[in-house]
TIRO-2110 file (N, C-alpha, C; in Angstrom, 1 decimal):
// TIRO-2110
0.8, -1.2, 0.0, N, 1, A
0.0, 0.0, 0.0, CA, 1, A
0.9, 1.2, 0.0, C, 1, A
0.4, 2.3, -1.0, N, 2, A
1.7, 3.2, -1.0, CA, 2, A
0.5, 4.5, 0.4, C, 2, A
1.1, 4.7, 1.2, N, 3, A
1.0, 5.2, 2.3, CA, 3, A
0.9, 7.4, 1.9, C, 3, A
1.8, 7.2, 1.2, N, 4, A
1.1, 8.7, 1.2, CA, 4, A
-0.3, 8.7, 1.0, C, 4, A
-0.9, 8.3, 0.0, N, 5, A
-2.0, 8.5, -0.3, CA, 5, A
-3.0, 7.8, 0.9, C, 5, A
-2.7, 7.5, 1.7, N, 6, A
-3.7, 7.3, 3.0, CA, 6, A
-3.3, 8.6, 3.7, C, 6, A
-5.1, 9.3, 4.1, N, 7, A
-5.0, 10.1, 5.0, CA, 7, A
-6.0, 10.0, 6.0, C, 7, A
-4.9, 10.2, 7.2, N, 8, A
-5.5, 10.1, 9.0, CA, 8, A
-6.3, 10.7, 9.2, C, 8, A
-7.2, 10.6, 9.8, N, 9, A
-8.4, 11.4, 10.5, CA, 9, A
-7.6, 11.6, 12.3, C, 9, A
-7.9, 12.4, 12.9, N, 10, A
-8.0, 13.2, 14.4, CA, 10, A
-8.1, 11.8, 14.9, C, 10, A
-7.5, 11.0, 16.1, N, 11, A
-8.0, 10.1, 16.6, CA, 11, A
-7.8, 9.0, 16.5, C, 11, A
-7.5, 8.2, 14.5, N, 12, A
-6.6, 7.8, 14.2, CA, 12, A
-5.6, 6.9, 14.9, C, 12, A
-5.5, 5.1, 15.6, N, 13, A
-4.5, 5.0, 16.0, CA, 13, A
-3.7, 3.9, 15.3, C, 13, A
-2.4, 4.3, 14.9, N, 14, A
-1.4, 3.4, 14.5, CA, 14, A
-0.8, 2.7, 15.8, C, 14, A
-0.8, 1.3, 15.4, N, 15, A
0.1, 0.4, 16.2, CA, 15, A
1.1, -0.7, 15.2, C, 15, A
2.7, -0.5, 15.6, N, 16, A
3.2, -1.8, 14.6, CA, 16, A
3.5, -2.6, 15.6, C, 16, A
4.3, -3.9, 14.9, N, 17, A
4.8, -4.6, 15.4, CA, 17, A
6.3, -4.6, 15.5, C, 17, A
6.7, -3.9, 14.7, N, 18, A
8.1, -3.9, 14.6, CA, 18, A
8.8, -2.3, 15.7, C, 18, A
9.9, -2.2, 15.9, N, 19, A
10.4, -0.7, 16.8, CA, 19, A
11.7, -0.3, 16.4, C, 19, A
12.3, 0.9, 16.6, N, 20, A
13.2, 1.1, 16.3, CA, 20, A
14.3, 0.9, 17.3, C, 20, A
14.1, -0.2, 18.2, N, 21, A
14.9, -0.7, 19.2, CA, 21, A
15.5, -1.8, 18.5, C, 21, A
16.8, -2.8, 19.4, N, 22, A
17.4, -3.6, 18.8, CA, 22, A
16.4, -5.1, 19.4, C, 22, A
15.1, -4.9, 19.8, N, 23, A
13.9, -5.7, 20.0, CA, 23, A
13.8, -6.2, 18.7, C, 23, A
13.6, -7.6, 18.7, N, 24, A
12.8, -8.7, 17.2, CA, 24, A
11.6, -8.3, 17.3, C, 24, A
11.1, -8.3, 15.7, N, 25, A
10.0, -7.5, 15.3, CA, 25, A
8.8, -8.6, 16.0, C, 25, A
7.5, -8.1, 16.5, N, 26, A
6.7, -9.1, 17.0, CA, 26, A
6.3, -9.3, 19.0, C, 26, A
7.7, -8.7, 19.6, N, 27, A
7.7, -8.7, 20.6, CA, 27, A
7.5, -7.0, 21.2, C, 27, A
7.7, -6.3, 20.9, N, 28, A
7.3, -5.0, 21.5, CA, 28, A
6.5, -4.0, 21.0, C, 28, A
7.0, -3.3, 19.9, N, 29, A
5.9, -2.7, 19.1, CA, 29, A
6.2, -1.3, 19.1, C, 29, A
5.5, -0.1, 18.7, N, 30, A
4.9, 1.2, 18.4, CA, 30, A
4.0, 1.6, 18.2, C, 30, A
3.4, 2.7, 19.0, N, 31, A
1.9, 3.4, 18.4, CA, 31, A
2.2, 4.6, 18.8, C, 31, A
1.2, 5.1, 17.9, N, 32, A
1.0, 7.0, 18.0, CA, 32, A
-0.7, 6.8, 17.8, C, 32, A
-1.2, 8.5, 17.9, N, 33, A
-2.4, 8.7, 17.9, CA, 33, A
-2.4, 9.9, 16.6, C, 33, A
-3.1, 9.7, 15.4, N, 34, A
-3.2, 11.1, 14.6, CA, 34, A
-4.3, 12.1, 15.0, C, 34, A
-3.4, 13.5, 15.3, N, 35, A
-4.5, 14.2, 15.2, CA, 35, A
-4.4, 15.3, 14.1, C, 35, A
-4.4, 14.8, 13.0, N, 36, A
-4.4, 15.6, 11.8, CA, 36, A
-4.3, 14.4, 10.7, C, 36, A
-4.3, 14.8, 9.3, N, 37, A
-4.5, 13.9, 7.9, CA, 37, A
-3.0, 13.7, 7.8, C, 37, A
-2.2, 14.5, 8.4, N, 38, A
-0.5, 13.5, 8.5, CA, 38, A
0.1, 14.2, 9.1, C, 38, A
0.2, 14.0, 10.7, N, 39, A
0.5, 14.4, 11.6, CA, 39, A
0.2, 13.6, 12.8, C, 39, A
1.0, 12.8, 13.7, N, 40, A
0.8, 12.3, 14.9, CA, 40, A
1.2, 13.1, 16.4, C, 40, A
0.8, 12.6, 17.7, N, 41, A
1.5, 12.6, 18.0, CA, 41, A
1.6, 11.3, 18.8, C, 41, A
3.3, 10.7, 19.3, N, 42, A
4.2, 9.5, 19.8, CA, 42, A
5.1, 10.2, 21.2, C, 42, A
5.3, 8.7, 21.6, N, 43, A
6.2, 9.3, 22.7, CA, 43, A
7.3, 7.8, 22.5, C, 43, A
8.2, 8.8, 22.5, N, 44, A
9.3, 7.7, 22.0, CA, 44, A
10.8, 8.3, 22.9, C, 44, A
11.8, 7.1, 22.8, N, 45, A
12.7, 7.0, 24.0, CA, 45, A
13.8, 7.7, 23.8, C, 45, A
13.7, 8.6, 23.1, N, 46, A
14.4, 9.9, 23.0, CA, 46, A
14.1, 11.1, 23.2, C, 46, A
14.4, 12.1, 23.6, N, 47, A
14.3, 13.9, 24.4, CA, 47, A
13.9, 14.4, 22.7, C, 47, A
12.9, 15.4, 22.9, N, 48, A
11.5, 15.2, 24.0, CA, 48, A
11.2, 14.0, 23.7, C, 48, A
10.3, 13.3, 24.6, N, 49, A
9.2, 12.0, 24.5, CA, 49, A
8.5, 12.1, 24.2, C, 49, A
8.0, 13.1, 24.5, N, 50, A
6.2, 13.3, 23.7, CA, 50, A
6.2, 14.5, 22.6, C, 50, A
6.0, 14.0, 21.1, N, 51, A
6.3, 14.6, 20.1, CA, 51, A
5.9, 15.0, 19.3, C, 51, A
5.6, 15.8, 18.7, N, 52, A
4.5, 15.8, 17.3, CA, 52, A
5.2, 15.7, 16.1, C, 52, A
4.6, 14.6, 14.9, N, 53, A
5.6, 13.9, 14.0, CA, 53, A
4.9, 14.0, 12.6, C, 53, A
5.4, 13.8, 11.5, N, 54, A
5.2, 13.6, 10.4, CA, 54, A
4.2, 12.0, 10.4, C, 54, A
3.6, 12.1, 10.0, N, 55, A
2.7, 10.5, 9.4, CA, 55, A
3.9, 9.3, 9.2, C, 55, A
4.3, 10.0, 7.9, N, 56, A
4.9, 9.5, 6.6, CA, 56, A
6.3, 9.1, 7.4, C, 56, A
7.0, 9.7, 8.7, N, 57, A
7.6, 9.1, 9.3, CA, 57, A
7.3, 7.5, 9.8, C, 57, A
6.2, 7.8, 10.7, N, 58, A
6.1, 6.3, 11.1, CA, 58, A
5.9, 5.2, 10.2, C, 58, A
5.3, 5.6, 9.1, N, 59, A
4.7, 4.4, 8.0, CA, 59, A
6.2, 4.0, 7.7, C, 59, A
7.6, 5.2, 7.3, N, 60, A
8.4, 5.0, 7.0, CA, 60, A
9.8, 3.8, 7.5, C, 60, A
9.4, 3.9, 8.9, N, 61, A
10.0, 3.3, 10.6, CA, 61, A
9.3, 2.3, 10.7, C, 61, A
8.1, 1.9, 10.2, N, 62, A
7.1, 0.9, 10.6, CA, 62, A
6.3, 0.5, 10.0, C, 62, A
6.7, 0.0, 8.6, N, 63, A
5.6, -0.6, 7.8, CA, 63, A
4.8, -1.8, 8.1, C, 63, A
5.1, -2.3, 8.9, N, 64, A
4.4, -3.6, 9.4, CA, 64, A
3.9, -2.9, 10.7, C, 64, A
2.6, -2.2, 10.7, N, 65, A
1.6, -1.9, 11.4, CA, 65, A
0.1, -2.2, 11.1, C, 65, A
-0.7, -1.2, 12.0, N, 66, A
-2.3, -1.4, 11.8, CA, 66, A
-2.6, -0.2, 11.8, C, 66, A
-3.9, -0.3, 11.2, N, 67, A
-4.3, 1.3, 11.6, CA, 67, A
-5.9, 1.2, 11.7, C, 67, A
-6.1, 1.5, 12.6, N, 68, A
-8.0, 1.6, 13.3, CA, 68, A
-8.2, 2.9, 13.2, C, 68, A
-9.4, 3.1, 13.1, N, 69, A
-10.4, 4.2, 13.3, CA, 69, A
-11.3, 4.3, 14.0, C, 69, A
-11.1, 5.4, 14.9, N, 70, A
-12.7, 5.2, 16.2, CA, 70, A
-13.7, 5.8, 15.0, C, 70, A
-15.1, 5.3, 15.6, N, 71, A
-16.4, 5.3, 15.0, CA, 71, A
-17.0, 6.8, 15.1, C, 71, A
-17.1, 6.9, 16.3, N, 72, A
-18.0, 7.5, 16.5, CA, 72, A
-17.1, 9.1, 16.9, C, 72, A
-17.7, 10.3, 16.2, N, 73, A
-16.4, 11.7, 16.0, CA, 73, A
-16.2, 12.2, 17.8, C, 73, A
-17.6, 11.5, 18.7, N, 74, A
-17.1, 11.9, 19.9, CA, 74, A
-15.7, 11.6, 20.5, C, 74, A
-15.5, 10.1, 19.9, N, 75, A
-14.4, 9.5, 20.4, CA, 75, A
-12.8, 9.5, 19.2, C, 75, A
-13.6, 10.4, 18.5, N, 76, A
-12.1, 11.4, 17.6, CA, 76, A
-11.7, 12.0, 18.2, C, 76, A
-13.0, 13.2, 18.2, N, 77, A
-12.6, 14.5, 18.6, CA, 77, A
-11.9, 14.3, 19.9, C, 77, A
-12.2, 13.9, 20.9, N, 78, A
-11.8, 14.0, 22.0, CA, 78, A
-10.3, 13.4, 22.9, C, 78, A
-10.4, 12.5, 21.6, N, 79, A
-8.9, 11.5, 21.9, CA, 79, A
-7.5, 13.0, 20.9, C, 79, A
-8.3, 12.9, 20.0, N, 80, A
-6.8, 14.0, 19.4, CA, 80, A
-7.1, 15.2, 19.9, C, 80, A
-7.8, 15.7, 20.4, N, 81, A
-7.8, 17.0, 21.4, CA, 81, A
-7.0, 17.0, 22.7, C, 81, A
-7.2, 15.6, 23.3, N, 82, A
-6.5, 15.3, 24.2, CA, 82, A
-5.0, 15.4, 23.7, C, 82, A
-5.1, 14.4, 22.8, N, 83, A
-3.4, 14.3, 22.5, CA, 83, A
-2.7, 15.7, 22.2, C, 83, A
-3.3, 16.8, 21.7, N, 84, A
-2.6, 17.9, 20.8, CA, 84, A
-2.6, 18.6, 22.3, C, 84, A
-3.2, 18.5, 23.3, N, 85, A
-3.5, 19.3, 24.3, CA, 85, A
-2.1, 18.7, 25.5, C, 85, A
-2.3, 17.2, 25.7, N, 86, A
-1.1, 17.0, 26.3, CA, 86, A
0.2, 17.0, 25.7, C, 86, A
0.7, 17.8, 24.6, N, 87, A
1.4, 17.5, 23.9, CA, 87, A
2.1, 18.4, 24.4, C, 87, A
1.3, 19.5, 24.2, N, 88, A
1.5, 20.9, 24.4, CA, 88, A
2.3, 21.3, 26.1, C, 88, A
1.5, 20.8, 26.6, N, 89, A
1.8, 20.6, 28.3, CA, 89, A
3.1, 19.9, 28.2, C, 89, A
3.3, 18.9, 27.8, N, 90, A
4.6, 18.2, 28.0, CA, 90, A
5.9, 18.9, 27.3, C, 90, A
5.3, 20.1, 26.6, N, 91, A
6.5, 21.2, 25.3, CA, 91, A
6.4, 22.1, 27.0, C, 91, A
5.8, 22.2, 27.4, N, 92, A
5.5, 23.9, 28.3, CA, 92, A
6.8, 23.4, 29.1, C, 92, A
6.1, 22.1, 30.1, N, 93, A
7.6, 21.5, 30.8, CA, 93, A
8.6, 21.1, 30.6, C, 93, A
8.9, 20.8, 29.0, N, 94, A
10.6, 20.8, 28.7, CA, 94, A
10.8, 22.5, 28.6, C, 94, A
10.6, 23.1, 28.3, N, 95, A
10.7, 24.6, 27.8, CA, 95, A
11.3, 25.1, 29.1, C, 95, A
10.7, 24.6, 30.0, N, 96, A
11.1, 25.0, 32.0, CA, 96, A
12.1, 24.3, 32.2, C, 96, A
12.5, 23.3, 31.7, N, 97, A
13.9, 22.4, 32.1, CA, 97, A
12.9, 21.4, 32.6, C, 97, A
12.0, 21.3, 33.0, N, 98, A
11.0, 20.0, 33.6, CA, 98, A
11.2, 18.8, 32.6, C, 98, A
11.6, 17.8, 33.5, N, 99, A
11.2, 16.3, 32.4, CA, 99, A
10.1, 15.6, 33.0, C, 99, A
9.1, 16.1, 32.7, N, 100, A
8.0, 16.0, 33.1, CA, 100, A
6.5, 15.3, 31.8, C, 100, A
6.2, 14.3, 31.4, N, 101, A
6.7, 13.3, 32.1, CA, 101, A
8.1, 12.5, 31.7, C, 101, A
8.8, 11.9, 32.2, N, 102, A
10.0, 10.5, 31.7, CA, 102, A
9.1, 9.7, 31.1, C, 102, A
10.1, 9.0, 30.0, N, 103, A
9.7, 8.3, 29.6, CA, 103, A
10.0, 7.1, 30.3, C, 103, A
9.5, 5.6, 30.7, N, 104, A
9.5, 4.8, 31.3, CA, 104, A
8.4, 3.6, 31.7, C, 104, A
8.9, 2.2, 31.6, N, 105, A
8.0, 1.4, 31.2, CA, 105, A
7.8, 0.6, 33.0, C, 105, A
7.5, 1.3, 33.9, N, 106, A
7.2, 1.1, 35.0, CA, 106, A
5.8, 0.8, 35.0, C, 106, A
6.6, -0.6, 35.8, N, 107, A
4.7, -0.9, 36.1, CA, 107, A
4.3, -0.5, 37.2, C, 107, A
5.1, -0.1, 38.1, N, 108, A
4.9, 0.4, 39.5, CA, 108, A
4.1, 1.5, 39.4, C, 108, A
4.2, 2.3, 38.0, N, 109, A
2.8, 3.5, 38.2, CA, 109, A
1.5, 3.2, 37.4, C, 109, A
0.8, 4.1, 37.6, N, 110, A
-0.6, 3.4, 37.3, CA, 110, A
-0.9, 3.6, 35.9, C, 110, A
-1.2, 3.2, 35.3, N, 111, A
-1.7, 3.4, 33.9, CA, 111, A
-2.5, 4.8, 33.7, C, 111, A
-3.4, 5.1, 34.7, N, 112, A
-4.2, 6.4, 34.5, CA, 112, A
-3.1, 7.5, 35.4, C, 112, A
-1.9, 7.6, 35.4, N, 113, A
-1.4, 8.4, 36.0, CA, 113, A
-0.5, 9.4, 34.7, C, 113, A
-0.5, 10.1, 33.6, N, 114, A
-0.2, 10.9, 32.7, CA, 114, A
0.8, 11.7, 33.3, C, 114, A
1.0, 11.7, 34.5, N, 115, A
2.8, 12.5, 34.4, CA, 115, A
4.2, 11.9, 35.0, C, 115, A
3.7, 10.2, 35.8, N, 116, A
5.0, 9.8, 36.0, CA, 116, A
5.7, 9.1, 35.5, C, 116, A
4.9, 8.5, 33.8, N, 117, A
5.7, 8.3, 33.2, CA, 117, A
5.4, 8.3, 31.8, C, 117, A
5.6, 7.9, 30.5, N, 118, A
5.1, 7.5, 29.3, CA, 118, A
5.8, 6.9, 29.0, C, 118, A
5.0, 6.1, 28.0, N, 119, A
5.5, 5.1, 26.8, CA, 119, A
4.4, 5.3, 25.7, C, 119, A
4.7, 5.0, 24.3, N, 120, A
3.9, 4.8, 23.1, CA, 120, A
2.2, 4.5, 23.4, C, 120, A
2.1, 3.3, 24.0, N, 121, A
0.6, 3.1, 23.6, CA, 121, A
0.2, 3.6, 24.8, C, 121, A
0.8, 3.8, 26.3, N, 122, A
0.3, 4.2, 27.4, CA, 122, A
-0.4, 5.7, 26.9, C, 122, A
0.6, 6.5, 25.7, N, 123, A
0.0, 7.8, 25.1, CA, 123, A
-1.3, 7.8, 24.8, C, 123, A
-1.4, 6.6, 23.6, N, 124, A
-3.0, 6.7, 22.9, CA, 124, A
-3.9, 5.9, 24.4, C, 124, A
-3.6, 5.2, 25.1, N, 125, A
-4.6, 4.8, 26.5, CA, 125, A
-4.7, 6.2, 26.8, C, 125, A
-4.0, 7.2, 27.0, N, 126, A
-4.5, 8.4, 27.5, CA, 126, A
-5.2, 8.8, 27.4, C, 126, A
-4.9, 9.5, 26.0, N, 127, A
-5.9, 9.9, 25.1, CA, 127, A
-7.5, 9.9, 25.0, C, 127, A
-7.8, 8.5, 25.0, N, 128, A
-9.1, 8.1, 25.1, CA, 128, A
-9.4, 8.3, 26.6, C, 128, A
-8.7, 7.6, 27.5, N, 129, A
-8.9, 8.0, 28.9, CA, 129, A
-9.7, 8.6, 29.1, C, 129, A
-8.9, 10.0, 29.1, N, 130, A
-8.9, 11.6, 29.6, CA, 130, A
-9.6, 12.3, 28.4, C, 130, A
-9.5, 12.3, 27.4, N, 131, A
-9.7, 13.2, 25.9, CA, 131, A
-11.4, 12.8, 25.7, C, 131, A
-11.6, 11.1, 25.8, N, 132, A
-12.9, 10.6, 25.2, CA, 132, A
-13.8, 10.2, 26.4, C, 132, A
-12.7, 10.1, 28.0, N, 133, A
-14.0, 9.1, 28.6, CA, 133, A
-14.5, 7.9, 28.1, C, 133, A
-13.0, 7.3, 27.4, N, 134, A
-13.3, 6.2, 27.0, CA, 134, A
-11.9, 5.1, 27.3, C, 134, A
-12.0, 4.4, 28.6, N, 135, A
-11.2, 3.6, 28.5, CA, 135, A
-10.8, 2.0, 28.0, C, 135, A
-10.0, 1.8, 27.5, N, 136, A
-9.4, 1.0, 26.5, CA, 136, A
-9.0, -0.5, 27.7, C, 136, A
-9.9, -1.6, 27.1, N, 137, A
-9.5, -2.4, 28.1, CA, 137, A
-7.6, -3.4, 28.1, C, 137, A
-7.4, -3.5, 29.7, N, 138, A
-5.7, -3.8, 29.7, CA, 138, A
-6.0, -5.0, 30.0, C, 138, A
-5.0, -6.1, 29.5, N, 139, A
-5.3, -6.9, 30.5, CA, 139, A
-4.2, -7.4, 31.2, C, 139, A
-3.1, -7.3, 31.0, N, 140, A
-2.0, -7.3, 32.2, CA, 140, A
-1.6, -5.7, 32.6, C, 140, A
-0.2, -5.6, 33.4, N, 141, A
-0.1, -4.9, 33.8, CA, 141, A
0.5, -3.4, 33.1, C, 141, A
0.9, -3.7, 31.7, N, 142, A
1.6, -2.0, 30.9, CA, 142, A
0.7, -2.8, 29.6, C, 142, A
0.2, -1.4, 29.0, N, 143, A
-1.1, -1.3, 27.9, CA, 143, A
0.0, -1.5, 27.1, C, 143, A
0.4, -2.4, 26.0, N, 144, A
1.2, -2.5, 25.1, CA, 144, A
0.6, -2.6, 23.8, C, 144, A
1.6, -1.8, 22.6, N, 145, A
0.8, -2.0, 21.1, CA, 145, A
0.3, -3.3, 21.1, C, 145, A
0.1, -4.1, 21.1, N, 146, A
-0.5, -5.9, 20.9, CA, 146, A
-1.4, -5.6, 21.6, C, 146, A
-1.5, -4.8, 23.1, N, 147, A
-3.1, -4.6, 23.5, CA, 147, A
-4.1, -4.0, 22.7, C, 147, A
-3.2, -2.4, 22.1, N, 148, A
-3.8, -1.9, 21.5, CA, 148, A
-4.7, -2.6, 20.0, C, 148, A
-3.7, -3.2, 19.2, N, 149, A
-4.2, -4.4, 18.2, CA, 149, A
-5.3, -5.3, 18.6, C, 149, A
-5.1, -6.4, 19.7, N, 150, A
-6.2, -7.0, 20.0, CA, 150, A
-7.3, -6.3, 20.8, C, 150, A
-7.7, -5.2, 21.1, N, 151, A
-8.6, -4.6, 21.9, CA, 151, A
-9.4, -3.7, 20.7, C, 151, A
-8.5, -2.8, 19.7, N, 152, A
-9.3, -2.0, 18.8, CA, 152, A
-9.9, -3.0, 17.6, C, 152, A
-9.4, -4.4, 17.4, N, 153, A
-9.9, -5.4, 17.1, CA, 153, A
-11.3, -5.7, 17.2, C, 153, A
-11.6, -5.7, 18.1, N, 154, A
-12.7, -6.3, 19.1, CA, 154, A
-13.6, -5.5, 18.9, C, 154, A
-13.3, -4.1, 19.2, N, 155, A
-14.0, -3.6, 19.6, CA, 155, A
-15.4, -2.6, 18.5, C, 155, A
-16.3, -2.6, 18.8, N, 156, A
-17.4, -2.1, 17.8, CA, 156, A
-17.3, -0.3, 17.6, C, 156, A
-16.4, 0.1, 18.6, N, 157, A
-16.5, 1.7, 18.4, CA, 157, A
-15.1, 2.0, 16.8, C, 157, A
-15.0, 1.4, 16.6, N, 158, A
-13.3, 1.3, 15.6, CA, 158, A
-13.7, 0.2, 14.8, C, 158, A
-12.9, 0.8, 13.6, N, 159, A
-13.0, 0.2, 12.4, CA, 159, A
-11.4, -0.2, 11.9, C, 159, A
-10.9, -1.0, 11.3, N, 160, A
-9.7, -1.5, 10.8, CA, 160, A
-9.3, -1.0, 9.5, C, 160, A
-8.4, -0.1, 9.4, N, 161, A
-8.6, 0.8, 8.0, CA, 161, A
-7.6, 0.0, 7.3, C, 161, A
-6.2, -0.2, 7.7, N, 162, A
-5.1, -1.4, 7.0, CA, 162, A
-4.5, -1.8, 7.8, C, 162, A
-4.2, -3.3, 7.8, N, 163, A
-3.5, -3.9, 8.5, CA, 163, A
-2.3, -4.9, 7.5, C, 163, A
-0.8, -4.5, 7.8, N, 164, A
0.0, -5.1, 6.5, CA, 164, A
-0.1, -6.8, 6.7, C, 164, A
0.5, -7.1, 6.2, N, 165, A
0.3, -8.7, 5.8, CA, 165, A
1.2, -9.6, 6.8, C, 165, A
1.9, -9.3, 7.3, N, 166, A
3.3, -9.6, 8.1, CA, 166, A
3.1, -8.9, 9.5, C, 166, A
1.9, -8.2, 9.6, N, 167, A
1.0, -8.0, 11.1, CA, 167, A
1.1, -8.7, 11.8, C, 167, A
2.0, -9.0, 13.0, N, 168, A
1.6, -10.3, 13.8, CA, 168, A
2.8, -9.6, 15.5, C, 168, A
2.0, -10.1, 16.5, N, 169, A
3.1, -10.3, 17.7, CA, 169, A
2.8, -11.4, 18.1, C, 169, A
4.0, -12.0, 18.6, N, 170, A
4.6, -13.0, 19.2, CA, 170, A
3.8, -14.0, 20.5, C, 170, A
3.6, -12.8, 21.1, N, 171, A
3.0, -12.8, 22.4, CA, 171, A
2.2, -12.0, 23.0, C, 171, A
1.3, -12.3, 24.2, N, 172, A
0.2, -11.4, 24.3, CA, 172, A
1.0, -10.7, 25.8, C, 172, A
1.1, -9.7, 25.4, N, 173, A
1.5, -8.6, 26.5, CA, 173, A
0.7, -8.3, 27.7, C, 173, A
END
């Protein structure tokens, strides 16, 4: 699928299977949330963490992904409002010298806790969280892209827009 020519709606979530870590493709993963027609925003393990990116980046970094679509524009609008809104907050406290939040895959904090730590999909859990009033079911203890995959799967508010062919994790997180 040639990827420019797909364009994201607000809300929009990408999840791959593959990372830019020295992780085998299938075991960890990547997600962002779009809030624009190619524009995300990701929180990734480099300064800043939480970032606002090109599309055409990630498709670029992660061709073996998925991409859902929430149904209903409540649960657009309010998930990439969130995201463009915490994005913003998290620019204000690097701006102060604040590393606020770290990035960090601690299970010791709570999944609904948005400032002591982030990771990738814990971002788009937010999002909906806090943005839609719509929480995203976990079922162990860190929301990982493979939750994200098997949960927007399932679920009747999202739709499956592409999933590549070589889509697959390993194991259930």
């Amino acid at each position: 699928m040639n990827f420019a020519h797909r364009v994201l709606r607000p809300g929009d979530v990408l999840t791959a299977c593959d990372n830019m870590l020295a992780v085998p493709t299938g075991f960890l993963g990547h997600s962002a949330i779009a809030v624009g027609p190619d524009e995300i925003v990701e929180a990734v393990v480099t300064f800043p963490y939480v970032r606002r990116a090109p599309a055409a980046e990630f498709f670029m970094q992660h061709p073996k992904h998925a991409h859902y679509r929430p149904i209903p524009d409540w649960l657009a609008a309010g998930s990439a409002q969130y995201a463009i809104t915490y994005h913003q907050a998290c620019q204000a406290n690097y701006a102060k010298g604040i590393i606020v939040p770290p990035f960090s895959f601690s299970p010791a904090i709570p999944l609904e806790d948005p400032w002591s730590s982030i990771y990738c999909s814990k971002l788009v859990w937010l999002c909906y969280y806090y943005g839609a009033g719509y929480p995203l079911y976990n079922d162990f203890f860190l929301f990982t892209p493979e939750d994200l995959d098997s949960v927007l799967g399932s679920d009747p508010h999202f739709e499956l827009i592409y999933k590549h062919p070589e889509f697959h994790f390993k194991i259930n997180t």
